[in-house]
DRENPA-3360 file (N, C-alpha, C; in nm, 2 decimals, always signed):
BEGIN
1 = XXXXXXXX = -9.09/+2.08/+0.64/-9.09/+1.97/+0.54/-9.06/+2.02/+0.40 ~ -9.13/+2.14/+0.38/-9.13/+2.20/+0.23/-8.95/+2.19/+0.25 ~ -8.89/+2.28/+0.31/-8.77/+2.30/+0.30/-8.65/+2.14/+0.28 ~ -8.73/+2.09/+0.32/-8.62/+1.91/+0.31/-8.64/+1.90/+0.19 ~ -8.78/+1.90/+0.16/-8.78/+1.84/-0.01/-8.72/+1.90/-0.12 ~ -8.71/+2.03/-0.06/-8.60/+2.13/-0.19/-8.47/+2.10/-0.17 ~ -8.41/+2.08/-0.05/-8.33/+2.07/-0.02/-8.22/+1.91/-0.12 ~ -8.33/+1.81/-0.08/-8.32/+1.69/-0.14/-8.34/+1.69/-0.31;
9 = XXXXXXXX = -8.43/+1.75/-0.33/-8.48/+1.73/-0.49/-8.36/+1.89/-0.60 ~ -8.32/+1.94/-0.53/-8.23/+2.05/-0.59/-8.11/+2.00/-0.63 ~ -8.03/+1.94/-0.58/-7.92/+1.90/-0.66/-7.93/+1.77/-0.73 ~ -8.01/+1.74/-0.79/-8.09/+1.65/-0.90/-8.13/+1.73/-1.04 ~ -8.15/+1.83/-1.01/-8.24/+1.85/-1.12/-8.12/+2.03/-1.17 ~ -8.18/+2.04/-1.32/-8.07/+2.13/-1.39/-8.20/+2.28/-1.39 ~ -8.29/+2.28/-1.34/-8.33/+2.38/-1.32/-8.39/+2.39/-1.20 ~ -8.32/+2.43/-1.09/-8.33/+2.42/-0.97/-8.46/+2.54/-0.92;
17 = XXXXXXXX = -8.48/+2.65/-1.05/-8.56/+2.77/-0.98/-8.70/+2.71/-1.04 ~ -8.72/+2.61/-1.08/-8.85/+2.63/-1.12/-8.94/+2.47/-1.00 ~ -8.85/+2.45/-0.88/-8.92/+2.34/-0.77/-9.03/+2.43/-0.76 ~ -9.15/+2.36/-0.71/-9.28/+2.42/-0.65/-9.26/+2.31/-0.56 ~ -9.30/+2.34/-0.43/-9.36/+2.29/-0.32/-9.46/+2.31/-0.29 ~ -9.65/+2.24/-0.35/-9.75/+2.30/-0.24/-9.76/+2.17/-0.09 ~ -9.82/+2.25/-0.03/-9.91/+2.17/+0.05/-10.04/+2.17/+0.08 ~ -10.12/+2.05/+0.11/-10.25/+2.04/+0.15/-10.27/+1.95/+0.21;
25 = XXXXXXXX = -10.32/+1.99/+0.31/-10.38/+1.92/+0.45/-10.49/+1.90/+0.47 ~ -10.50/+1.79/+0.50/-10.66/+1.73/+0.48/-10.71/+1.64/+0.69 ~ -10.80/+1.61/+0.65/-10.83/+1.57/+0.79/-10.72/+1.40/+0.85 ~ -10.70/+1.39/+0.81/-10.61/+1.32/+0.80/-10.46/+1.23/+0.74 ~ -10.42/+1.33/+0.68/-10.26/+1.33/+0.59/-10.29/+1.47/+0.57 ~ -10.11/+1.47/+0.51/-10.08/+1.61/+0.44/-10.02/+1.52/+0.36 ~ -10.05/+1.64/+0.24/-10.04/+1.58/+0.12/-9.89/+1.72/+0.05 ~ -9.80/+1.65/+0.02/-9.69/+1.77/-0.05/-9.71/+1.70/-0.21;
33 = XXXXXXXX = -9.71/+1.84/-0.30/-9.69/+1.85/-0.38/-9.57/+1.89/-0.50 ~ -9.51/+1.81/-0.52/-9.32/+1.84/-0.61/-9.40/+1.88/-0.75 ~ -9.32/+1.98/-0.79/-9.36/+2.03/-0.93/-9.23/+2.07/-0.97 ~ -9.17/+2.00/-1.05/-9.08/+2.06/-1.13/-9.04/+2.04/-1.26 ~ -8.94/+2.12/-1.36/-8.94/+2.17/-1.52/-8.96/+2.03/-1.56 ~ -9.05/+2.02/-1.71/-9.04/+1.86/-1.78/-8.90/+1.82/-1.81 ~ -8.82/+1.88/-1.77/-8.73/+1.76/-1.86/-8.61/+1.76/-1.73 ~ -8.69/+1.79/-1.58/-8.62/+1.68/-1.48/-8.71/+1.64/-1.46;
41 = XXXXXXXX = -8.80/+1.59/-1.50/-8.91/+1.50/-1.45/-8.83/+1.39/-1.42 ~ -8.79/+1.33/-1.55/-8.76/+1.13/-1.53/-8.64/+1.17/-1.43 ~ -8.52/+1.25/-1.40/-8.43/+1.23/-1.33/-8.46/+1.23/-1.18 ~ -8.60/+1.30/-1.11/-8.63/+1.34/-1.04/-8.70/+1.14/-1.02 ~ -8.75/+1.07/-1.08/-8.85/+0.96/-1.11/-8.75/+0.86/-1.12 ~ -8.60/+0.86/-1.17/-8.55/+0.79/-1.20/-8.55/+0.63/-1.30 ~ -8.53/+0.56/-1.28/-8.51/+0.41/-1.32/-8.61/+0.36/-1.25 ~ -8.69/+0.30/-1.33/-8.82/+0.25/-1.24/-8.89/+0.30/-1.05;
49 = XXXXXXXX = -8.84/+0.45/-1.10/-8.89/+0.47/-0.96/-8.82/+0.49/-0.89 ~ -8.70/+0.47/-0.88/-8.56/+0.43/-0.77/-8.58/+0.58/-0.70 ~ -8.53/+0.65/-0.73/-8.52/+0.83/-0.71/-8.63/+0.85/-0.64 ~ -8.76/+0.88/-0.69/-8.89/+0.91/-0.60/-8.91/+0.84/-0.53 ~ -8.89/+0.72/-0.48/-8.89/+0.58/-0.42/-8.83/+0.65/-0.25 ~ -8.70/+0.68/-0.30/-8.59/+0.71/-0.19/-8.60/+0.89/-0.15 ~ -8.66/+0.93/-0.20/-8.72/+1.06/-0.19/-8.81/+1.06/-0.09 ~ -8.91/+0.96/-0.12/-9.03/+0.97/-0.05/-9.05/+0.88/+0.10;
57 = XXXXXXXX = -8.89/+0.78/+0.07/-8.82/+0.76/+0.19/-8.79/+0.84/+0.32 ~ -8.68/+0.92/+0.26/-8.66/+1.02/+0.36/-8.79/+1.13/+0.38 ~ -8.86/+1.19/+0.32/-8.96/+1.26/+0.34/-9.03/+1.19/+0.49 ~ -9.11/+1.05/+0.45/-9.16/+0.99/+0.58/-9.08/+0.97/+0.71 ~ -8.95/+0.95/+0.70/-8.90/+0.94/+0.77/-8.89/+1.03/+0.83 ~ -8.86/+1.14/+0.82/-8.84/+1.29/+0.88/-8.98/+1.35/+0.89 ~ -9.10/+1.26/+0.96/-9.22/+1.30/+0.96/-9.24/+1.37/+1.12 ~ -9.32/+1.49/+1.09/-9.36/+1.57/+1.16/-9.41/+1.53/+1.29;
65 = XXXXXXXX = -9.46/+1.61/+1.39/-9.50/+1.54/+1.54/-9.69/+1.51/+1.49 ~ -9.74/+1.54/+1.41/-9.89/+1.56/+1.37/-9.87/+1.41/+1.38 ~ -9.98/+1.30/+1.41/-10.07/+1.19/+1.38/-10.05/+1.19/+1.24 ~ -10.06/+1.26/+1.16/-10.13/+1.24/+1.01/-10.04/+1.18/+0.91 ~ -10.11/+1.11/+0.82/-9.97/+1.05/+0.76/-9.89/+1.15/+0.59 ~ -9.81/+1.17/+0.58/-9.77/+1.22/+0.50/-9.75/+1.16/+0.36 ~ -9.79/+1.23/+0.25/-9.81/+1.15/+0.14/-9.68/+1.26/+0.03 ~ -9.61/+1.23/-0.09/-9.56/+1.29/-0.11/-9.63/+1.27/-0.32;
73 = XXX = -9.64/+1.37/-0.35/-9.68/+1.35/-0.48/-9.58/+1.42/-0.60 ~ -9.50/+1.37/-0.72/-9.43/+1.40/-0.79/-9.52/+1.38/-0.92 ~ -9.47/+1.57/-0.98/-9.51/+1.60/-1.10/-9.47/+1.66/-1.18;
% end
């Protein structure tokens, strides 16, 4: 999953080396964490959301075999 989100969030953004991906798993979700440079922040967030919106689209969609629900957090 780490690897989709780089994969998706990298050709968006103009400093591609500074993605963080954590994760944390809790008793019921996992929770990913997007960290990347301040000034792709809004492009990464887009227009009211649009971008993170559809980001966080395909993330769930491409959800793992685990029960748990995936949550995606941008920062």
């Amino acid at each position: 999953m780490k690897q989709l989100i780089e994969s998706v969030v990298t050709p968006l953004v103009d400093y591609p080396e500074d993605i963080v991906v954590k994760m944390k798993e809790e008793e019921k979700k996992l929770i990913y964490h997007l960290t990347v440079n301040e000034q792709d922040v809004g492009k990464i967030i887009g227009k009211n959301g649009r971008i993170a919106k559809a980001i966080r689209t395909v993330v769930y969609a491409a959800k793992s075999d685990t029960n748990k629900r995936i949550y995606l957090d941008i920062m």
